[in-house]
C-alpha positions, 0 to 999 in steps of 0.5 A: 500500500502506497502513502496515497492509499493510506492519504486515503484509508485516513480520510474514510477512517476520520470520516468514519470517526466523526460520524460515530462522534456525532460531529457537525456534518457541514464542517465533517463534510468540508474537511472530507472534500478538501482531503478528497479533492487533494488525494485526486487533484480536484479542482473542485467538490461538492455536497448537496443534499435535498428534500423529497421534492429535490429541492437543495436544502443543504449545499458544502463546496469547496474549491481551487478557485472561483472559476472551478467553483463556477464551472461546478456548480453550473455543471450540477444545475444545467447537466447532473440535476436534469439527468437525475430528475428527467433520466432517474441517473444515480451515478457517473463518470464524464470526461469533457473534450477542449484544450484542457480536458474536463473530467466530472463525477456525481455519486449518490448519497443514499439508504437503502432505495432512498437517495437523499443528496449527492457529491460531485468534482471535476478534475482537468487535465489528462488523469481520468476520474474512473481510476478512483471510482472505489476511493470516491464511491467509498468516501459518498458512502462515508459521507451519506453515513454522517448524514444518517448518523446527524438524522437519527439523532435529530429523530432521536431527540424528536422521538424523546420529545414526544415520549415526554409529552405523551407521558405528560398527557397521560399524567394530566388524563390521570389527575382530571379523573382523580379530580373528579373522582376524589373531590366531590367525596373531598368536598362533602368530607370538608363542608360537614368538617367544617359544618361541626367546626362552626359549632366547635362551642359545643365540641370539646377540645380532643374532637374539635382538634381532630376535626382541624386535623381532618380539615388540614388533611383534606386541604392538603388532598385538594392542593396536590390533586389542583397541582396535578392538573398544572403540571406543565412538565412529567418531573420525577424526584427520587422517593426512594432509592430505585423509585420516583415520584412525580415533582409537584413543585411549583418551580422547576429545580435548578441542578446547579444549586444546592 
């Protein structure tokens, strides 16, 4: 293996890398073309990734020059986009005649049956891009894997999102019904509680005491169950060790205080 294959074999390993790292898949995809286009002296590369109607909703590019980057990206717009959208083309290898010999490439990203973007150079000069097809479909390979890997952990977070708020939902169903099911008998234990408090003259001090007993018993049911139903988060605190409660604070808890 000569220092080119293994120029070679270290950009896909750090393509790799940075995908399992979760890097930033603009900045990752920059670094691979410019590597990329120093390995097999493009003078320019591209990635572009798009929506299910085509449309470019990502582009990175590096380039030699602005002319390279012109000839580029009007490559991409009057040839490659056509051909993808009017002949189903997934990938190919051009070679374009004049005094200086234009060669281009265009390559898939993809899942699957699902292609989401693409990566495209041009190289000038004599060297035929087709002599590294396997580096350059490895490295569209390495890139459409940092793409997965950026959109599954956005779905990720999503997915845990939404699991945070069907749990919230399932916890306000929960408190409407033990509101309703526990106030009305609540509300008759406090009006007669307090009905005999009125007439606490002619109580003596043992039962008039556990009557406000059970009315501060009966308060306090009422505040947790009005509580529950302003829950705006599903917070859990530890109850005991290897199990939680809700939190019903008012206030969120700060972690970074005391």
């Amino acid at each position: 293996m000569d220092s080119r294959d293994l120029d070679k074999y270290e950009t896909l390993r750090r393509l790799a890398l940075a995908g399992s790292r979760g890097d930033d898949l603009q900045g990752t995809a920059e670094t691979a073309l410019r590597q990329a286009a120093g390995l097999v002296r493009l003078q320019a590369a591209a990635m572009y990734l798009w929506d299910e109607k085509m449309a470019i909703t990502v582009a990175v590019t590096h380039a030699e020059s602005d002319a390279a980057r012109e000839k580029l990206v009007s490559l991409e717009e009057e040839l490659f986009r056509g051909l993808r959208r009017d002949r189903q083309m997934l990938s190919a290898y051009m070679t374009f005649g004049g005094e200086t010999p234009m060669h281009s490439f265009t390559l898939p990203l993809r899942h699957g049956t699902k292609v989401f973007g693409t990566v495209i150079g041009i190289q000038e000069g004599d060297r035929k891009l087709l002599a590294e097809d396997a580096f350059l479909e490895a490295l569209s390979a390495a890139i459409a894997l940092n793409v997965l890997a950026e959109g599954i952990g956005q779905e990720k977070v999503i997915s845990k999102d939404a699991r945070q708020k069907e749990r919230l939902g399932a916890i306000i169903e929960t408190a409407v019904t033990v509101n309703h099911e526990i106030n009305n008998p609540l509300t008759a234990i406090l009006g007669n509680v307090q009905l005999l408090l009125l007439k606490r003259k002619d109580l003596d001090k043992d039962l008039s005491d556990k009557l406000k007993t059970i009315e501060a018993s009966a308060m306090k049911i009422r505040d947790v169950t009005q509580r529950l139903l302003r829950l705006t988060s599903a917070r859990s605190v530890e109850y005991t060790e290897g199990t939680s409660m809700l939190d019903l604070s008012d206030e969120p808890k700060d972690e970074n205080k005391p």
